[in-house]
N, C-alpha and C positions, 0 to 999 in steps of 0.2 A: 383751366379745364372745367367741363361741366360738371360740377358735383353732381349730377344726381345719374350722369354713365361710368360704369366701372371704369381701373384705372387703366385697365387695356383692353379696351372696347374696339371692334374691331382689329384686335392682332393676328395674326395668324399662330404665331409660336405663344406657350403659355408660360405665364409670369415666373414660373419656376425657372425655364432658360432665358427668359428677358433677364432676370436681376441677377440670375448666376454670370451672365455676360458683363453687367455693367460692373457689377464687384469684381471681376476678371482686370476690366481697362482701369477701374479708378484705384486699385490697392496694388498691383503691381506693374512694373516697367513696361508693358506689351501694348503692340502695334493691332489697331483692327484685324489687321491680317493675322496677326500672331494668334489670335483670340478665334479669328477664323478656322484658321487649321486648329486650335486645339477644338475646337465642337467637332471640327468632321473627325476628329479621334477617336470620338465618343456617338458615334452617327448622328451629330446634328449639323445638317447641309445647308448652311447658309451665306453668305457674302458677306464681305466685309463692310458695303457703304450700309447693311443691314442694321452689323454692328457701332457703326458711328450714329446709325439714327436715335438707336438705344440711348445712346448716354445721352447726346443732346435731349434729349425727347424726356428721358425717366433718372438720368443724374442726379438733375436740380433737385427733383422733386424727393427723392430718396434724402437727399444731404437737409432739404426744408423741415422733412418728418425725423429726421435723427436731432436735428436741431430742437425742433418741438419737445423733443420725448427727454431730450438729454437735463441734468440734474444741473442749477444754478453753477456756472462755472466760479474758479476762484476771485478774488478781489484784488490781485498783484497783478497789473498786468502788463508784460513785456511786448514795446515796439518796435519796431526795426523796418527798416525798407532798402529796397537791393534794387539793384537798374535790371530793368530785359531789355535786348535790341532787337526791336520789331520793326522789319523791313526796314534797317537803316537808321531808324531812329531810338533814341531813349527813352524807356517810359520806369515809370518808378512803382514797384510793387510794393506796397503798407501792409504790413503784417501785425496782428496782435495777439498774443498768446499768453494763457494764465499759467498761476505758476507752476501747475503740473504738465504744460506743454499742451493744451487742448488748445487747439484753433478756433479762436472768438472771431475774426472777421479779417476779407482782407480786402485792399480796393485797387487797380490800378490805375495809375496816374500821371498824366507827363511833365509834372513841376513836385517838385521836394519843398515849397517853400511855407510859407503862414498862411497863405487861403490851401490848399491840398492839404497841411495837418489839421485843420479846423473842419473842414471838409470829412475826412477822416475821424476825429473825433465826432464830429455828430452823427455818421452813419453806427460808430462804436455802440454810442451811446445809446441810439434810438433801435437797433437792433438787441441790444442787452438790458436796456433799461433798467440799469441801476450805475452806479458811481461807485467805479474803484475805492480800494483804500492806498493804493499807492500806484505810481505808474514807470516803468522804467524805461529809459531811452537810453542812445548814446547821447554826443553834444551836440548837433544838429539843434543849431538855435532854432528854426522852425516849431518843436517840438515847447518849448518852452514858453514862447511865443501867444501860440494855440491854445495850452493848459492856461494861460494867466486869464485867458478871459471866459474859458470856458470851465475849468475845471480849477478854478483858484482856491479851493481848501484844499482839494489834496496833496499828499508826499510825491514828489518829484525828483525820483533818483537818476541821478545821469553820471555814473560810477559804470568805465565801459566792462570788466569784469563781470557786472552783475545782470548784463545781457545776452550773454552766452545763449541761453535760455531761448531767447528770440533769432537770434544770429544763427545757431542749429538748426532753428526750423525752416531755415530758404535750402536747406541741402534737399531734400525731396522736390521741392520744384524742381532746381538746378537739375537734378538727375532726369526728371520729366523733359524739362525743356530739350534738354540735348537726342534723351531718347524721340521727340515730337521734330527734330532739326528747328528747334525755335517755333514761337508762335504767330500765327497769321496776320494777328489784328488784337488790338488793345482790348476788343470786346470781344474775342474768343477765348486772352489767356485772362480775362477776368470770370466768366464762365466757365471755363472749364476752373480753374483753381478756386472756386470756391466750392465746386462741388468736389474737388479734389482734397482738397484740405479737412471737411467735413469727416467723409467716408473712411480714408486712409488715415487717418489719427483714431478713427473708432476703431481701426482693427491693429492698432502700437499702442496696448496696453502700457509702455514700459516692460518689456520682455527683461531686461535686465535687471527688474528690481526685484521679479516678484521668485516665490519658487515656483517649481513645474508646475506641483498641484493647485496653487491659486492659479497659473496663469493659465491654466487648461479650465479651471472654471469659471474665470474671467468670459475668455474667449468664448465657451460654449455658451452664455448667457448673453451675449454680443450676436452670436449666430441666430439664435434664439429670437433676438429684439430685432433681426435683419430682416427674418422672415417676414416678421409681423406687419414691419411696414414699408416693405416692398410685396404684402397682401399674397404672399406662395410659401411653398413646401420645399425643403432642401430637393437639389434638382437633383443629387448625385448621392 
């Protein structure tokens, strides 16, 4: 995009219900359509391939700038990779997550093997740019394989108990995918899940750890930093 035209240049609708829409599709379960009817709830008359342009269009870019903005994540960081069936076929989704469950990065792939974990590893790395203190996987020799030539000082745990952590974090796709009836192409459900992963973890504080009144100030200070750089005003 041209940095020097605003970020919805040329929209017709203003950025307050562009990002109150894409926050809509990317934080809970719902269908363009579903998203559709809830605006004309509220008199905003628009169609749903409206709503699909949005996210493709202003997702990335939302999840790029929460990225930007967000605080060095932790230095443990749990792998894990789960199969999707896209049209038929296997493809292998890599996940990595530090230890408070924030979504560091994720790739899809259609080999689980030593060139996909390496592969993997260096997009980690070159998008975080620094070196864990410790890394945890299951036994997926692949995993280990990768670390020896790329990450050979670090701790390398592969105790499957202690990836729970990573292994939890595919249920929210899971639940996407089935809501989506599966994804189209290797290179939609890598776009959409990583702006999915991004956005929807910004707003799962951990609800269960905190009490009401941090996680009501948690949240409002998350709304807050939403605004800011999706560049609008709470729409509602």
């Amino acid at each position: 995009m041209n940095p020097s035209k605003p970020l919805y240049h040329r929209r017709r609708f203003p950025s307050e219900i562009i990002s109150y829409c894409v926050w809509l599709y990317f934080r809970f379960a719902l269908s363009y359509r579903d998203i559709e009817e809830i605006m004309a709830s509220r008199g905003v008359i628009l169609t749903y391939e409206t709503v699909r342009d949005w996210t493709q269009k202003f997702g990335g870019i939302y999840a790029k700038r929460l990225r930007y903005r967000a605080s060095r994540p932790g230095d443990r960081w749990h792998l894990d990779e789960v199969y999707l069936s896209i049209n038929g076929k296997h493809q292998y989704l890599w996940r990595a997550v530090d230890q408070d469950g924030e979504v560091l990065d994720i790739l899809v792939q259609p080999r689980r093997n030593k060139k996909a974990a390496k592969k993997f590893f260096r997009k980690l790395l070159k998008g975080l740019q620094y070196a864990p203190r410790a890394i945890i996987t299951d036994k997926l020799g692949s995993y280990a394989a990768a670390k020896a030539e790329l990450l050979p000082n670090v701790e390398h745990i592969q105790d499957k108990r202690s990836n729970n952590r990573a292994e939890n974090s595919h249920q929210p796709t899971r639940e996407r995918e089935r809501r989506m009836r599966g994804f189209k192409s290797a290179g939609q459900a890598q776009r959409f899940l990583a702006s999915f992963g991004v956005i929807a973890s910004f707003f799962r504080p951990g609800r269960h750890l905190l009490a009401a009144k941090n996680y009501r100030e948690i949240m409002y200070r998350r709304f807050m930093q939403w605004t800011e750089i999706t560049d609008s005003c709470p729409a509602f």
